[in-house]
C-alpha positions, 0 to 999 in steps of 0.5 A, a space after each residue: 408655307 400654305 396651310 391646308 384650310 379642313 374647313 373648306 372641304 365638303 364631306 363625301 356623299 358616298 354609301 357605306 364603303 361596305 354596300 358598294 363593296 358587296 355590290 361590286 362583288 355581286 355584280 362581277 359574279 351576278 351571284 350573292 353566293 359568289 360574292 359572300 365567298 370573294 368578301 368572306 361572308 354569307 350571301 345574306 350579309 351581301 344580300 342585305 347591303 345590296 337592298 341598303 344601297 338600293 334604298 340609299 340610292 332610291 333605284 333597283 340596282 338588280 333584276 332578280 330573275 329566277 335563280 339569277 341575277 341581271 343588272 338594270 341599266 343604273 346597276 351597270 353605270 354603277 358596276 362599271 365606275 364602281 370597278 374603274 374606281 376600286 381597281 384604282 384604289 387596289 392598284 394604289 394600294 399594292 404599291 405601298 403593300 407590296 416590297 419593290 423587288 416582289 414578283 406578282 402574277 396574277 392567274 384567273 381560272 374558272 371558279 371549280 378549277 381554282 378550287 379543285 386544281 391550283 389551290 391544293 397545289 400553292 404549297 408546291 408552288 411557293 416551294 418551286 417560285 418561292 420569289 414570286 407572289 401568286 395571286 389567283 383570280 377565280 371567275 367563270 367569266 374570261 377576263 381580257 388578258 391583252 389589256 393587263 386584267 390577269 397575266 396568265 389564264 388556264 383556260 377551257 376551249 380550242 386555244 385560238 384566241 387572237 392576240 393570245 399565246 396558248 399551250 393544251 395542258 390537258 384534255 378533260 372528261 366528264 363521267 356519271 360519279 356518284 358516292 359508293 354508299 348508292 350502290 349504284 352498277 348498272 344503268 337500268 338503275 339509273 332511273 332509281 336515283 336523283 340526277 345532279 346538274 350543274 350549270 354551263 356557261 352559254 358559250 361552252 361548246 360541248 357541255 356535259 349535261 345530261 341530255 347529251 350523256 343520255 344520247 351518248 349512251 343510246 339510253 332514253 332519257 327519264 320521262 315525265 317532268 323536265 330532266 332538269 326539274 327532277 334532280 338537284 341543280 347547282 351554279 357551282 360545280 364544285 357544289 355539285 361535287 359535295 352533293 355527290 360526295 354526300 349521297 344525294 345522286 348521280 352528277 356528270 362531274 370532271 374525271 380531272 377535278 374529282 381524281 382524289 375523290 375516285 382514287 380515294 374511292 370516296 366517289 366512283 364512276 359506276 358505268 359510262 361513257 366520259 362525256 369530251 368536253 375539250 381540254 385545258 389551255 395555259 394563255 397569256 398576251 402576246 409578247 409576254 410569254 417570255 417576262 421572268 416571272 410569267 415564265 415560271 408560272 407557266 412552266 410550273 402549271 404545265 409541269 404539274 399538269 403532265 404529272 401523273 396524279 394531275 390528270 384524270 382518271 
């Protein structure tokens, strides 16, 4: 028998797994604040091992613009042989995780409505697939459902996406919410209280922002300093949401979204209109609509997406 000589191995020069784990995360979302949420942690933390990488390796891996972040040409080689490698390893991993005869299914959706819609609904999803193993994967960014990166999508846009099979779930609005505690009825008090924005991705065709409800509404617009620069602003809608919940002004919010907040009255749409802003797609690759699992998830959104309680209000 050869014997293995542990002598002869050379230790690995490697960061601290840690700063390469908060690196990746922060590179994927281009956020410390997205990234201390995916690894549990608080954006500092993450902040903190970014800046230890950096001066391990003696390079920027960041460009740290105002309120956000951009990759250098060093931090995406990095990102990209960091993902390569640690989606072997999950890959590797999961094997031994998980029993044989599970069924997993891996849903990405944007970030707000992963918080807001399918995680209050994973209770009722264990319930009705109680053989298959969920997996969420939350991103504002799309992911290539054609080459394996998630199995299925819901997914904000037209539908018609090549290679694609697509099924409108719903379609949704954007209204003016605000918490009652405002005492806010009539759009000539509207200049009264703070805007709350939330940011779009570029490509979104029909954001909901307030340029375009002040022109829908045939209202001017607030004078003086620019829209944005006078309210409140997130990254996160979500954010946004707890913003409004708590008192601090007026967000152009999802009726889908926020439709306990409004039936429980803890927010109220004071005037309008409901901004359209398309509607909700279930999406998967072409030829895998009908595998087993895949089905069932996708019967089980579109099942809970036609329920009453599940569409706006």
């Amino acid at each position: 028998m050869n014997e293995i000589d542990s002598s002869a191995r050379q230790p690995r020069r490697l960061p601290p797994l840690l700063a390469l784990r908060a690196f990746e995360a922060a590179a994927a979302h281009l956020s410390f604040q997205r990234a201390a949420l995916e690894l549990s942690v608080t954006p500092s933390a993450i902040s903190h091992q970014v800046r230890a990488l950096e001066d391990t390796l003696g390079q920027p891996l960041f460009r740290r613009l105002t309120r956000q972040l951009a990759l250098t040409p060093v931090g995406q080689r990095l990102f990209d042989d960091l993902r390569t490698g640690f989606d072997v390893l999950e890959a590797g991993v999961d094997k031994l995780r998980r029993p044989a005869a599970s069924q997993a299914v891996t849903l990405t959706t944007n970030t707000a409505f992963a918080a807001r819609w399918v995680l209050p609904r994973m209770a009722a999803f264990r319930e009705a697939c109680p053989g298959i193993e969920l997996r969420l994967h939350a991103s504002d960014t799309s992911v290539d459902l054609a080459r394996g990166d998630a199995d299925i999508a819901v997914r904000m846009g037209g539908g018609n996406w090549p290679g694609l099979v697509s099924r409108e779930l719903m379609s949704e609005r954007y209204a003016p919410l605000c918490s009652p505690m405002l005492g806010l009825r009539r759009t000539a008090d509207l200049p009264k209280h703070q805007l709350i924005h939330c940011d779009w991705q570029p490509q979104a065709t029909a954001p909901a922002v307030w340029p375009r409800w002040f022109r829908e509404a045939g209202i001017a617009p607030p004078r003086g300093r620019a829209m944005k620069a006078s309210g409140l602003s997130f990254s996160d809608e979500t954010h946004a949401m707890l913003a409004a919940l708590g008192g601090h002004g007026v967000a152009l919010l999802s009726l889908t979204l926020a439709a306990e907040e409004v039936r429980s009255g803890a927010l109220v749409q004071p005037f309008g209109p409901a901004l359209e802003t398309g509607s909700y797609f279930l999406a998967t690759a072409n030829g895998r609509e009908n595998e087993p699992a895949i089905r069932a998830v996708w019967d089980w959104i579109a099942t809970q997406a036609a329920a009453p309680e599940a569409r706006n209000v």
